[in-house]
C-alpha positions as CSV (number, residue, x, y, z in Angstrom):
1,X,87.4,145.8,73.4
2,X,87.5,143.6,76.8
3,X,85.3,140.9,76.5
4,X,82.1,140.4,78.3
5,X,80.9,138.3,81.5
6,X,80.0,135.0,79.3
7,X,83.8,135.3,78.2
8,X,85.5,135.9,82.1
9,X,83.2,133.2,83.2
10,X,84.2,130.6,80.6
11,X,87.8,131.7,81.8
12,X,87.2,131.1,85.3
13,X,85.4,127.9,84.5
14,X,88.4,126.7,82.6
15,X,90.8,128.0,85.6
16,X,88.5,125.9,87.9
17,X,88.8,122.5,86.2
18,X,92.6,122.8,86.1
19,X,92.7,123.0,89.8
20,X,90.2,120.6,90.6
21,X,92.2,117.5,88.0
22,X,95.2,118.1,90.4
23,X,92.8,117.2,93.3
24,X,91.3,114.1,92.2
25,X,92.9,110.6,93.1
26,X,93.1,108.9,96.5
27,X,92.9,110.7,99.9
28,X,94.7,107.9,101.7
29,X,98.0,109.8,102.1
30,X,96.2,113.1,102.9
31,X,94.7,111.2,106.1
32,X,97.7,109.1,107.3
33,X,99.0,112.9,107.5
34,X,96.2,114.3,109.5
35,X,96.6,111.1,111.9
36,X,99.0,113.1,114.3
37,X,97.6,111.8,117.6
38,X,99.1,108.5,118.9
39,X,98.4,106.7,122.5
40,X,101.6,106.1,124.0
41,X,100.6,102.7,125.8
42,X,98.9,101.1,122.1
43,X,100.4,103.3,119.8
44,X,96.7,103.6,117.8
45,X,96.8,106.6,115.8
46,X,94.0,109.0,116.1
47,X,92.8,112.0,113.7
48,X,94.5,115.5,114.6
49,X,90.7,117.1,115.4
50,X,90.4,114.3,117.6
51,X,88.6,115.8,120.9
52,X,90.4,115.3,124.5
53,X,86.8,113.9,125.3
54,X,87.2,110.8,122.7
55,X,91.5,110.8,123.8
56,X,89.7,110.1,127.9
57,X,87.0,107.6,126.4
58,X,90.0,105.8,124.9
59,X,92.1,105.5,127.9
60,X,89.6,104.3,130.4
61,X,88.1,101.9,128.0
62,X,91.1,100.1,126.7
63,X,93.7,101.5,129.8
64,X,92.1,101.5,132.9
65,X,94.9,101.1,134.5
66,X,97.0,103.5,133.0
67,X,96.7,107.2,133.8
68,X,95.1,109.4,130.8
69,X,98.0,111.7,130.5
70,X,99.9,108.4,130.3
71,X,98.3,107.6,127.0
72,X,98.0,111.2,126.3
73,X,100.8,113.2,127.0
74,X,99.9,116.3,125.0
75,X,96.6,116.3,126.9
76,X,98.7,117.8,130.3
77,X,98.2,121.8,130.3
């Protein structure tokens, strides 16, 4: 016959753990990826869900006298 719930479930367990061993280790190339923002005047890298607010607060603190679209250039609609 098919097998029972307890049986798919130790299935789908196992299935599970072989996908999460491929996961585990460092993250660190996984966020030098997602690092996709750069300020053209410093060239600090910034995280790609990095809000246009923080991109402003960046360029009037450390470029006051460089325009924000200067550091940003991406930021121009």
């Amino acid at each position: 016959m098919g097998g029972g719930n307890g049986q798919k479930a130790k299935m789908a367990r196992e299935r599970n753990m072989e996908k999460n061993k491929a996961a585990k280790g460092s993250q660190l190339e996984t966020n030098k990826k997602a690092m996709s923002i750069q300020c053209k005047v410093c060239m600090q890298t910034f995280m790609c869900t990095t809000t246009e607010v923080k991109c402003r607060e960046h360029a009037e603190a450390k470029h006051p006298k460089s325009d924000v679209y200067q550091c940003f250039p991406h930021l121009k609609k």
